[in-house]
N, C-alpha and C positions, 0 to 999 in steps of 0.2 A: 533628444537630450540637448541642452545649452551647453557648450564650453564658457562657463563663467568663473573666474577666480574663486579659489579656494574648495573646487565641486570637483573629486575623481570622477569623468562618468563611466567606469570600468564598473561600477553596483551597477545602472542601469545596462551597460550590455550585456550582464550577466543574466539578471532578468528576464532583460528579453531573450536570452537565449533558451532559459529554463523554461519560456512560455512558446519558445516557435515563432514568436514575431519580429519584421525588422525591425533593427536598430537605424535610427539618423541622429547624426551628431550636427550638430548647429552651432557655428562661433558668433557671436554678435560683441566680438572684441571692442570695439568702435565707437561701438551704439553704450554699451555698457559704462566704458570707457568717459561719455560725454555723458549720459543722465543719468549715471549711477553716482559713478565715483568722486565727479567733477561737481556734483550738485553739494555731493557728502563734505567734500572740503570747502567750497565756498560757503556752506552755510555754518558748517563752523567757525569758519574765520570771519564771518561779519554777523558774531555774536549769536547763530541760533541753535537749537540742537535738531537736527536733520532728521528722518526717517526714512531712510534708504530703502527699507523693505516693499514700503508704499511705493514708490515709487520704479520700483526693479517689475514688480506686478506690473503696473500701467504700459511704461516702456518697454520691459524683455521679455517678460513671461506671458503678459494676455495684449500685447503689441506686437513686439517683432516673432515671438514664437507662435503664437495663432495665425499670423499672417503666414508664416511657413507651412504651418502645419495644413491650413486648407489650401493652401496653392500648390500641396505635395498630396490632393486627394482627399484628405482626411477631409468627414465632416464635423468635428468636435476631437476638443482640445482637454482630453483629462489630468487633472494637476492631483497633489497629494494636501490641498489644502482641508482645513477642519471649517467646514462651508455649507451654504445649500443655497441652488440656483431654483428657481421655481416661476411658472406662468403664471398670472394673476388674472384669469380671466375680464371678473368685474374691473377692474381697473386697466386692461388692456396694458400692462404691462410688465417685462423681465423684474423679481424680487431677488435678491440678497436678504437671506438670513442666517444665524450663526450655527455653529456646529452644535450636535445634540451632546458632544463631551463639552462641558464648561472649560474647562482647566484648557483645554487645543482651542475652543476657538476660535479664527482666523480669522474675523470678518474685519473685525479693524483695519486692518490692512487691505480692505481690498474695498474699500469707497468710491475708487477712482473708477471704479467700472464701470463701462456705459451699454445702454440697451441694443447695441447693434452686435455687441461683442457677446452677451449672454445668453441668445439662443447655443452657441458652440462651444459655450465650457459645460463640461462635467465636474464633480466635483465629489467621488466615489466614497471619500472617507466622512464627509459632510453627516451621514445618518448612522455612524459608529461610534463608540468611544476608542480611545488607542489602543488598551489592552483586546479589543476583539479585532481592531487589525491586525495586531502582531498573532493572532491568534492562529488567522487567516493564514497568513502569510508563513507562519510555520506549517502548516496543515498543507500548503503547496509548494513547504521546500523550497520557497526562495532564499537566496543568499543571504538577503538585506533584513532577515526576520528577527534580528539581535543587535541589529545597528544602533548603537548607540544615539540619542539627540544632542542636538547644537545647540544653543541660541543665540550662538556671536555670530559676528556679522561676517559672511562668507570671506569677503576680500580684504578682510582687515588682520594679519597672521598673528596667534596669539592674543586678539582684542585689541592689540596694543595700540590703541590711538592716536596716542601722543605719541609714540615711534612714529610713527603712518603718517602723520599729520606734516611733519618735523621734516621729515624724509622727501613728502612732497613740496613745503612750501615753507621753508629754511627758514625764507628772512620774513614772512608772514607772520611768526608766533613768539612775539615778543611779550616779556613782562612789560609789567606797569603797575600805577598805584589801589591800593583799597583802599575806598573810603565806606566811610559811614553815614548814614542817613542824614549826620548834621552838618556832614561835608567833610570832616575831619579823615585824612590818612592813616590807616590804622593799621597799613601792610604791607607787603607786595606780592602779584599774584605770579605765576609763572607763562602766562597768554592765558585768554579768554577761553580758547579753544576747549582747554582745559576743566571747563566749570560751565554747572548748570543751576536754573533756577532752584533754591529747595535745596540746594547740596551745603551740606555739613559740613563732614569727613576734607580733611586732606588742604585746610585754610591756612593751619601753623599760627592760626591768633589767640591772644589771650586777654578778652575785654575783662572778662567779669562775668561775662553772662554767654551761653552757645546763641553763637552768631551763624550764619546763614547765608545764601548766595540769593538776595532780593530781586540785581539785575547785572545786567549787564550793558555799558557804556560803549559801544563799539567805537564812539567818533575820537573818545579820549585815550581808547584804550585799559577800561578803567572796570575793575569788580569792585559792586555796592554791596555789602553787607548791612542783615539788621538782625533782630533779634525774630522769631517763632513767628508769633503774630504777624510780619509785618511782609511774611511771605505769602498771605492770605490774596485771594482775588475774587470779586463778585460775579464778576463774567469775562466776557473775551471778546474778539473779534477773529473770526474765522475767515481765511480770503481760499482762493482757486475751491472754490466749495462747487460740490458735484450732489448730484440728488438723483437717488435711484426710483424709491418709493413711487415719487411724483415728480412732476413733469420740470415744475421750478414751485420756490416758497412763495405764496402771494401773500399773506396772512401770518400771524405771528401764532407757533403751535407749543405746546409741552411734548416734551422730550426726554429720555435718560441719555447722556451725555458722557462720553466715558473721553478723557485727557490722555491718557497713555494707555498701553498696553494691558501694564501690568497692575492697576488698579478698577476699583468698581466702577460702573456707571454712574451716574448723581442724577438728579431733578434737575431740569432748567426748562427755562422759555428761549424759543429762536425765533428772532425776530427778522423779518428781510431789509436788506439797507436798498439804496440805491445803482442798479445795475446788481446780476443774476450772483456777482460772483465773488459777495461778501455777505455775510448776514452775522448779527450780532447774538450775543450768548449771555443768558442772566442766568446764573443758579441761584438753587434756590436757597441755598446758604455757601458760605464765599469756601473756596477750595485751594486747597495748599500747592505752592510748585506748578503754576500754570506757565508752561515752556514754550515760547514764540520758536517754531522751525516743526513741534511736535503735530499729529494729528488729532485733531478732533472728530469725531462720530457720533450721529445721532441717531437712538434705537426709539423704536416701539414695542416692548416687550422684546422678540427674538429678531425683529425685523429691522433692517439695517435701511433708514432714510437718507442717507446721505452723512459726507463730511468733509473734511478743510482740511487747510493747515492754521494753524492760529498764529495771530501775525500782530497780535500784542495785547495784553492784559488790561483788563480794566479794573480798577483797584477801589 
């Protein structure tokens, strides 16, 4: 088990105690510390919106705790992600594809994986939906069979961001002006921090028309507002892009493309730019709220090719 912010591991010893196996606790205070938290706040503060999850996977969960885990004997590293790790003979290489419950899916977040780390993950719940794990899991009198789900961010108490943000970096989250696509000052925001592409709610303007968060101005300190439309984007530009499928992108392929989490995949073509670790992104009709800091992934039906982070809109 990791000691990480905001995690009792008191469920997991319990667990294991109810199955007869040892427990090991693991702090990677430090580690978390510099490429969780420290990545979380710089990218908000120089205008992008972060995905900490992705990146807690790479670094502490299939990084510093698989390294633990097979240096402490283990041959494989089972997580409770909604996943599937699988061999690909003909293609001679580790696959990533999503979980068979749609609604848990998890693969989004776990792009970053690479073929040397994937022989020794497991990934048990990957061929379940949640209601037959908890099923499971009542059936063997564990503690944890009624636990409640999260989906805030471990280390952040209460969600409260702007606490959190505030508390770390004082003189970092300063207001400044809104304008509007014709230049014109139309507000003032409270810090950048604060606002994301696509975001409505919570602006305090009254043009005449529901205005929108288009961008964000990090050099001037400055949120651009415009109207619906003009949060639309044709494609992107994807950077630290990681490809599981295959080897690298040589050729430009079709793909379903999913921008966040919590929305569908879309149609696009990805094209390779120059050097492995950018390729560009056309959909194939222009998409609302494309957030430079968020992950991008690209599927083949349930099979997960690789993804990025997006690192600026192309409009």
């Amino acid at each position: 088990t990791l000691k990480i912010p905001g995690y009792n591991p008191e469920d997991a010893f319990r667990v294991s105690e109810k199955l007869g196996i040892p427990h090991y606790l693991w702090d990677p205070a430090e580690l978390f510390e510099k490429k969780v938290i420290s990545y979380f706040c710089k990218e908000y503060l120089s205008g992008r919106t972060p995905n900490p999850c992705v990146v807690c996977n790479y670094y502490i969960k299939f990084g510093f705790m698989l390294k633990k885990a097979l240096s402490s004997g283990a041959s494989y590293l089972a997580t409770g992600h909604y996943a599937r790790v699988e061999y690909c003979q003909e293609r001679g290489r580790w696959l990533l594809k999503k979980g068979i419950d749609d609604k848990r899916d998890q693969s989004y977040f776990l792009f970053m994986l690479r073929q040397e780390q994937m022989p020794h993950i497991l990934f048990p719940l990957g061929s379940k939906t949640k209601s037959e794990v908890r099923q499971i899991a009542r059936e063997a009198g564990l503690p944890v069979a009624e636990r409640s789900e999260s989906r805030e961010i471990c280390f952040i108490p209460d969600n409260d961001y702007r606490g959190f943000l505030i508390a770390r970096e004082p003189d970092a989250v300063k207001p400044g002006p809104i304008y509007d696509l014709e230049g014109n000052i139309v507000g003032e925001h409270k810090g950048l921090a604060f606002y994301t592409i696509g975001q409505r709610r919570g602006l305090g303007l009254s043009l005449g028309y529901p205005a929108y968060v288009v961008d964000l101005d990090y050099k001037r300190n400055a949120l651009i507002v415009g109207r619906s439309d003009q949060v639309f984007a044709e494609g992107l530009i994807a950077e630290e892009v990681n490809f599981i499928a295959l080897e690298k992108l040589t050729e430009s392929i079709e793909a379903d493309v999913k921008i966040r989490y919590t929305t569908p995949s879309v149609p696009a073509s990805i094209h390779p730019l120059e050097g492995d670790s950018q390729v560009e992104v056309r959909f194939l009709s222009p998409q609302k709220a494309v957030t430079p800091g968020q992950a991008v992934v690209f599927y083949d039906g349930d099979l997960v090719l690789g993804g990025g982070f997006i690192a600026k809109r192309l409009k």
